[in-house]
C-alpha positions in Angstrom: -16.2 26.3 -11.5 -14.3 23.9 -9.4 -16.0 19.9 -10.0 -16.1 18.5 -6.2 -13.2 15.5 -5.7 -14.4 12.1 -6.7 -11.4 10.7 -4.6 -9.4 12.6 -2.4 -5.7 11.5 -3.2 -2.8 11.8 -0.6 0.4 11.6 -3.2 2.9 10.0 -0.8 6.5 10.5 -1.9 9.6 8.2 -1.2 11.2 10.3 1.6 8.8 9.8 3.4 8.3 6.1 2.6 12.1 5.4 4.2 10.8 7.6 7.2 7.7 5.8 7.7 10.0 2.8 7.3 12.4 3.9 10.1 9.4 5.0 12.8 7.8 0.8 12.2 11.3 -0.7 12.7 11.5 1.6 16.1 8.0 0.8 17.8 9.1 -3.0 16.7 12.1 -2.2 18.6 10.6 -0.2 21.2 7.9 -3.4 21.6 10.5 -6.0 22.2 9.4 -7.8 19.4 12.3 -9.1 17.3 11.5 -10.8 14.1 13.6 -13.1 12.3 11.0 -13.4 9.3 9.5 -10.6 7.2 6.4 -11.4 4.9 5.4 -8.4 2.2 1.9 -8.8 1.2 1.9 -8.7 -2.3 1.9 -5.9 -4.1 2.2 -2.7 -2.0 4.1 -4.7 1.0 7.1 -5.3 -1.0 9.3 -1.7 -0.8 8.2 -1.5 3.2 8.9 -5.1 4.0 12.6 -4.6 2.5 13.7 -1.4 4.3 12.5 -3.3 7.5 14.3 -6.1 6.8 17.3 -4.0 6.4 16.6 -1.6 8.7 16.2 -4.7 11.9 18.5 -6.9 10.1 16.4 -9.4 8.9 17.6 -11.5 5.9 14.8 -13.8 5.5 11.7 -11.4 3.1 8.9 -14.1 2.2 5.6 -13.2 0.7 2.2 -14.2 -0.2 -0.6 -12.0 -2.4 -4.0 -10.5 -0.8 -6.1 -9.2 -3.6 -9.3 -6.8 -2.6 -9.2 -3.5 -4.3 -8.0 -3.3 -8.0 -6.4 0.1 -9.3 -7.4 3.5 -8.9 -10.1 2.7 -5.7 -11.5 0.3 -7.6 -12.8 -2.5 -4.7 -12.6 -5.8 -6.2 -14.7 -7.9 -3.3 -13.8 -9.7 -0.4 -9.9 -9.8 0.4 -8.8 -13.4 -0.1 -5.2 -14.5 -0.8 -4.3 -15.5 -4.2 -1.0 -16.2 -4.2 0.3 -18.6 -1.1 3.1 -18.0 1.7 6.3 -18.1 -0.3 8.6 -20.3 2.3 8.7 -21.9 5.3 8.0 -19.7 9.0 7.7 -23.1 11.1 8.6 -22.1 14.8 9.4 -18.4 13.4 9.0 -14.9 14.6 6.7 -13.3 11.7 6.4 -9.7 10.9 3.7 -9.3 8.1 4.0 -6.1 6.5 1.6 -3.9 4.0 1.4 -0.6 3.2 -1.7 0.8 4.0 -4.6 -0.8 6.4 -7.9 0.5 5.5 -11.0 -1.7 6.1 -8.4 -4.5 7.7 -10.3 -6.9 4.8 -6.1 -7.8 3.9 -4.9 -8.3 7.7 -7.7 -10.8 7.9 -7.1 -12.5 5.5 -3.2 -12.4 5.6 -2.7 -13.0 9.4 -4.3 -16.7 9.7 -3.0 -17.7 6.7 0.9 -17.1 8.1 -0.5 -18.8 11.1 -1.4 -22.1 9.6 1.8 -22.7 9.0 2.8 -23.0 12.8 4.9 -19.9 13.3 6.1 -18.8 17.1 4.7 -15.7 17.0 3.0 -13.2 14.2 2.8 -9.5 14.1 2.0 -7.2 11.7 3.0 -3.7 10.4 1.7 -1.0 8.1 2.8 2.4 7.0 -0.3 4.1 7.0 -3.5 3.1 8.8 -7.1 4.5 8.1 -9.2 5.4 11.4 -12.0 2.9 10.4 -10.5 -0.3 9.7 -11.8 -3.1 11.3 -8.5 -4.5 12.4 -5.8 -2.6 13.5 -2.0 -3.8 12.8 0.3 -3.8 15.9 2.7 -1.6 14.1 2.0 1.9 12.1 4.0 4.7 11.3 1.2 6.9 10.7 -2.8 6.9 11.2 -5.3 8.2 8.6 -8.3 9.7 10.3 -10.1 11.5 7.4 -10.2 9.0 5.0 -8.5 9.3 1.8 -6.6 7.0 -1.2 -2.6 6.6 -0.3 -1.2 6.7 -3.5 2.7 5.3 -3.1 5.3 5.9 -5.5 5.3 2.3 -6.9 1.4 2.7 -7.3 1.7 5.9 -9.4 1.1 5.2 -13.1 -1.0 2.3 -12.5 -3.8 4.3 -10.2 -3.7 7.9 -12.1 -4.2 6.0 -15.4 -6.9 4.3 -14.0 -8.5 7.7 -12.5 -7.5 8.9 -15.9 -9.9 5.9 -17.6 -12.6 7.0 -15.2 -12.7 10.8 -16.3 -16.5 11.5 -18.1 -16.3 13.1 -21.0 -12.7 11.2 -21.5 -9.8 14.6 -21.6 -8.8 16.4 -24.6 -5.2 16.8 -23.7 -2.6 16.7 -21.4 -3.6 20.4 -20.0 -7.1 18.9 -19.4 -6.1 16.2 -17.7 -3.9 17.9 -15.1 -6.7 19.9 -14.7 -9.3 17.7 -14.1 -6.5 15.7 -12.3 -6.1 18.3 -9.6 -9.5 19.3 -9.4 -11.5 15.9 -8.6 -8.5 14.4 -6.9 -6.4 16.8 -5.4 -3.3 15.1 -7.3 -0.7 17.5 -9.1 1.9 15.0 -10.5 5.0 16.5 -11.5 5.7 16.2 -15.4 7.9 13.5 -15.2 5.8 11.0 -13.2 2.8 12.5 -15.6 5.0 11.5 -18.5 5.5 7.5 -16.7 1.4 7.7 -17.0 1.2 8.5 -20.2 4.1 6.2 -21.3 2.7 3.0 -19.7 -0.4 3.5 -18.2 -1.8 1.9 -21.6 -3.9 5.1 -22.6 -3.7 4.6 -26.3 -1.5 7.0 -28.7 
């Protein structure tokens, strides 16, 4: 009998990172905006905010760190940043940049921060955007209407080993776990990124 899904997973590959990558930098583009500043929100913002900064020719990538949810779904309460803008934007034109938007908690917390210190103008961008946030970036690439965890490839050992941890009874093996793996959360890594898991996702022996 198939368990119903805990967490439905979307397993988002890097392919399609670099083309969510290339549909932001052409609605910036298209908008008329043209930044000369790039902030990642710390940790998921980084591998976005560098393709844009290639892709729109931007060579100054700044960041700061937002911290809400913890690994695997796990909501850590209220978005607050931990870690503080990491250079000057005085006078600049700011593109904030995360990977996924979904209650907006992290663009409200992010946005006045970056405008305390007296930029020109701020945007921001995501690659993915969930139908219910409470605020919407000006930039995404793609919107999420059923909701569902965006697992990225630089978030994948940390988040399977933590739905991994979560698994009641703990798994028997590694056939159990792919099992139980793709039947609660939709997910069928491929054996190599299984292999990263089980490597350093701190599992024990």
């Amino acid at each position: 009998m198939i368990e119903p899904s805990v967490i439905p997973v979307q397993l988002v590959g890097l392919d399609e990172v670099v083309e969510a990558c290339d549909r932001l930098a052409q609605a910036v583009l298209a908008s008329g905006f043209r930044p000369d500043t790039v902030v990642a929100v710390a940790r998921g913002g980084f591998m976005p905010a560098r393709f844009l900064c290639d892709f729109l020719h931007v060579e100054k990538l700044l960041s700061l760190r937002v911290e809400h949810y913890g690994a695997g779904a796990r909501e850590a309460g209220r978005a607050q940043v931990t870690v503080p803008l990491s250079g000057d934007v005085r006078g600049a034109q700011v593109l904030v940049v995360d990977d996924v938007n979904d209650s907006g908690d992290t663009l409200d917390a992010a946005l006045p921060h970056v405008e305390g210190f007296a930029p020109a103008q701020v945007r921001s961008a995501v690659l993915h955007q969930k139908a219910q946030t409470g605020h919407r970036a000006d930039f995404i690439a793609r919107e999420i209407r059923q909701w569902r965890w965006v697992l990225y490839p630089w978030a994948v050992v940390e988040d399977v080993a933590e739905f991994i941890r979560d698994m009641e009874p703990p798994p028997r093996d590694r056939d159990e776990i792919c099992r139980r793996l793709r039947q609660q959360y939709g997910l069928e890594p491929s054996d190599a990124e299984l292999d990263r898991v089980l490597r350093y996702g701190g599992l024990g022996p």
